[in-house]
N, C-alpha and C positions, 0 to 999 in steps of 0.2 A: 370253844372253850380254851383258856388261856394255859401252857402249859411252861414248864422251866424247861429246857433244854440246855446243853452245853455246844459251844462251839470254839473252832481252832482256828484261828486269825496268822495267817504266817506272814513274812516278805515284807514288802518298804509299805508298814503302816509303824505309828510312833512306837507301839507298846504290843508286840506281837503275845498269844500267847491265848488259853483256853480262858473263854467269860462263857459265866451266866446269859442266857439273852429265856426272851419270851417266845412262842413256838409264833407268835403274830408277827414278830420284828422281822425287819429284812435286812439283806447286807447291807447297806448304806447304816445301820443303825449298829451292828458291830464295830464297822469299822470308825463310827463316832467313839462309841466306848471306848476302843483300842488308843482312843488320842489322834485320829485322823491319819491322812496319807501322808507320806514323806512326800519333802521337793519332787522327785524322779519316779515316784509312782505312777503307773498306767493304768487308767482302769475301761479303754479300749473292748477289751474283750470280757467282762465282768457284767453282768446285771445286776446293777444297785438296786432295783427293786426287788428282786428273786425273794421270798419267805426264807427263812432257816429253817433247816428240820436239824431235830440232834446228830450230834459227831458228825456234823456237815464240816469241813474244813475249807477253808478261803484262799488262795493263796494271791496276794499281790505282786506282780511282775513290775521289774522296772521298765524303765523307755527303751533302756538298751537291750533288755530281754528278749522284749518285744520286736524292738528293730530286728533283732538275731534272728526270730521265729519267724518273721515275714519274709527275712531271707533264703530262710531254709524251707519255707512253702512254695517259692516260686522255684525250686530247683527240683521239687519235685514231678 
């Protein structure tokens, strides 16, 4: 059964920010709403297919985020 949900889109997408989505939708489908990914967007570590459930929050990292995070993985 199809339900409304609300979800939080943050970081390098066009139009960050809390949308309406359906409890069927998945992330790749908010972050269409949102206006799509900026240039520098990473989505590496993200599952675009993953369902939303409400007050799920997104957060989009850049390239250099990520390069940072890879870094700080291997030193550990």
């Amino acid at each position: 059964m199809e339900e409304e949900i609300k979800v939080d889109i943050k970081g390098f997408v066009e139009n960050p920010g809390v949308y309406e989505m359906n409890n069927e939708d998945r992330v790749i489908d908010v972050i269409t709403k949102a206006g799509g990914l900026k240039e520098e967007a990473n989505t590496e570590y993200i599952n675009l297919s993953k369902k939303l459930v409400d007050e799920m929050i997104i957060i989009i990292y850049s390239n250099d985020q990520v390069e940072k995070f890879k870094e700080e993985e291997k030193e550990i």
